[in-house]
N, C-alpha and C positions, 0 to 999 in steps of 0.2 A: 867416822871411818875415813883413813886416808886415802884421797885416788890414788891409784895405780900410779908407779913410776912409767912415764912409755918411754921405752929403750931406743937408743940414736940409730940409723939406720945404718945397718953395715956396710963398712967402708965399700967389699966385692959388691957391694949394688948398689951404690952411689958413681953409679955409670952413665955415662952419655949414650941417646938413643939419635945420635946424630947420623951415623950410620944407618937408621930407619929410614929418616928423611931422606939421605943422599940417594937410596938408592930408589925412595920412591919420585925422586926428583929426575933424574935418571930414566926410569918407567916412562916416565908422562913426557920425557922429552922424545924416547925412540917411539912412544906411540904418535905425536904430531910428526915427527918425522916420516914414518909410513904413512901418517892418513891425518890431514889438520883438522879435518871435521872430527876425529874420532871422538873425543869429551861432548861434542854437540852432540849427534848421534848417539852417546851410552847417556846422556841427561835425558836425553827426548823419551825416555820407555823402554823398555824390556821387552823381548818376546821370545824366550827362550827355546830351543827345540826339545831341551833334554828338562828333566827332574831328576840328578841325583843324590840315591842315598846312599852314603856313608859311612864307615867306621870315625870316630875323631880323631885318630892315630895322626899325629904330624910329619908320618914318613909318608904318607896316600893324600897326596892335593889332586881334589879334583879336576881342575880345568887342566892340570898339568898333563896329568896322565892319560888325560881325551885329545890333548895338543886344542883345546879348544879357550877362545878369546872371553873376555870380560862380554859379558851379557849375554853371551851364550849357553850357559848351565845355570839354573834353579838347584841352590844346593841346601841338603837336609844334611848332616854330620851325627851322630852318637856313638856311643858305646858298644861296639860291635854289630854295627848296624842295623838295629832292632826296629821292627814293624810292629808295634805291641795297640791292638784295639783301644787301650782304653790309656794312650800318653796324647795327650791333646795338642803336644806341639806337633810331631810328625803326622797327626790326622790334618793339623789344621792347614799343615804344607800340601801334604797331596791335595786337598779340596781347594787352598790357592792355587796350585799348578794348574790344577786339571780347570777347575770351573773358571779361571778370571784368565791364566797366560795360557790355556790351549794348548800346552805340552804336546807334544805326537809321542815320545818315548819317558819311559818311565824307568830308571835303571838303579838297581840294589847291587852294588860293589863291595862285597868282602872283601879282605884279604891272608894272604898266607902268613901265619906267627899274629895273629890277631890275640891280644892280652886281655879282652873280656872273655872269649871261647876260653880261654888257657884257666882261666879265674874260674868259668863255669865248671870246668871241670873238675877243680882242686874242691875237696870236700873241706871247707874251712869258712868262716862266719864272714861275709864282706860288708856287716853295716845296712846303710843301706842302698848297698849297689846287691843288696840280696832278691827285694823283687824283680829287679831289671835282669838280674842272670837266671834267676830262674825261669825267666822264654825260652831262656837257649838248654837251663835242661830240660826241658818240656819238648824241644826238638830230639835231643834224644834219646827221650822215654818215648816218641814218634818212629823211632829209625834204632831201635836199640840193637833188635835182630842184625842187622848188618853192620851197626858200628861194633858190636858186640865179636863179630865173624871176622875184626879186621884187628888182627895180632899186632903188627908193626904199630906204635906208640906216635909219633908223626904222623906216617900217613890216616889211623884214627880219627888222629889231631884236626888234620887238612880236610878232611871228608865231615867234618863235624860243618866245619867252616864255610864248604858248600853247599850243606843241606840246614845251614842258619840262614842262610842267603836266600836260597830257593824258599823257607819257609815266609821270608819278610816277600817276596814278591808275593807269593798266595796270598797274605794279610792285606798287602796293597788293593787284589782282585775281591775283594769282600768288602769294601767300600765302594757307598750309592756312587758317590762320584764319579768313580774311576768303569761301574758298570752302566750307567747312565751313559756318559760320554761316547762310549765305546759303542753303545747300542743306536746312540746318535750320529755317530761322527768316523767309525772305524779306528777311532785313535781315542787313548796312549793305548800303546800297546808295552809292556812290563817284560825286561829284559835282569837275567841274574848274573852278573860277572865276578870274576874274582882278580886282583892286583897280586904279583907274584914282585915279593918285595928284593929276590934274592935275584932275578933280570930284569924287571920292570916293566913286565909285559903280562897285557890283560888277558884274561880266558874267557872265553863265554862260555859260561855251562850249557847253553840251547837249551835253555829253559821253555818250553812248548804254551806257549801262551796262549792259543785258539784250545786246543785241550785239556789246557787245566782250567780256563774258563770256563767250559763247558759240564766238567764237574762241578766247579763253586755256584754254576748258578742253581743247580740242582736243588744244593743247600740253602746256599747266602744270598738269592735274589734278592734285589731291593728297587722296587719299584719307584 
């Protein structure tokens, strides 16, 4: 049997990624400019005050849009920002966060036109980004009564988006970690925002985090 021919790589991507370099060249120099220790101090350790999680949309950078520095944010990223019990990489981030960097805030950042919501919604076969959306319709077989009550198709949309958000913060509060910690330490406390991609500016849902604690331990204590 003949191997494969493999095909020359096309000319449009036989590109120079020099503009990578230059501009992280660049970076490192306005960072010694502000601060010549700065590379010493991000080599020496971590100690983040935030854990967030994210959509992977590459319009939503996290540090960007907290206005916050290199070694300041612990960051998780997926597919419409899913809390799901049983994906072992986002459990195993919060249980680094919480148990080894001491996190104080814990923050689930949706955003507005977020394209896994949009996908959850579309009744059409995604492979397998199927078990992953099916959380989010699971949130709104959760919340049907009132997504169901809301006529206008966007806002729906947007409200779906919120209460995907606020559901991955509850997920968070049913992990031993994050209720261990808390019951030791008063901290992380679990914040749900959303990115509004059309101004740039965060929302905080006030997501009540001493009271919906207070429910999950009812259930999900974990000693």
């Amino acid at each position: 049997m003949d191997s494969p021919t493999i095909q020359p790589i096309p000319r449009y991507l036989q590109q120079s990624h020099e503009r990578i370099f230059e501009n992280n060249r660049k970076w490192v120099a306005s960072k010694r400019e502000a601060d010549p220790a700065f590379f010493e101090k991000l080599s020496a350790g971590q100690t983040p005050e935030y854990l967030y999680i994210g959509c992977s949309d590459s319009r939503v950078p996290a540090n960007e849009i907290m206005g916050l520095d290199a070694g300041e944010v612990f960051v998780h990223r997926n597919i419409a920002n899913l809390v799901p019990n049983t994906d072992l990489n986002v459990m195993s981030v919060i249980n680094y966060a919480v148990r080894h960097l001491h996190v104080k805030h814990i923050v689930v950042c949706g955003h507005y036109n977020c394209g896994g919501v949009k996908a959850a919604l579309t009744p059409a076969d995604m492979g397998i980004l199927n078990p992953w959306l099916r959380n989010i319709r699971d949130v709104y077989r959760l919340h049907e009564k009132e997504l169901d009550g809301i006529e206008d198709k966007d806002a729906k949309y947007n409200r779906l988006i919120e209460l995907n958000t606020i559901e991955s913060c509850r997920n968070i509060m049913k992990t031993a970690a994050v209720q261990q910690s808390y019951q030791k330490n008063q901290y992380p406390i679990v914040h749900g925002w959303v990115f509004d991609l059309h101004d740039g500016l965060l929302k905080d849902l006030k997501f009540d985090f001493e009271e919906t604690l207070e429910g999950i331990m009812k259930i999900y204590q974990l000693e």
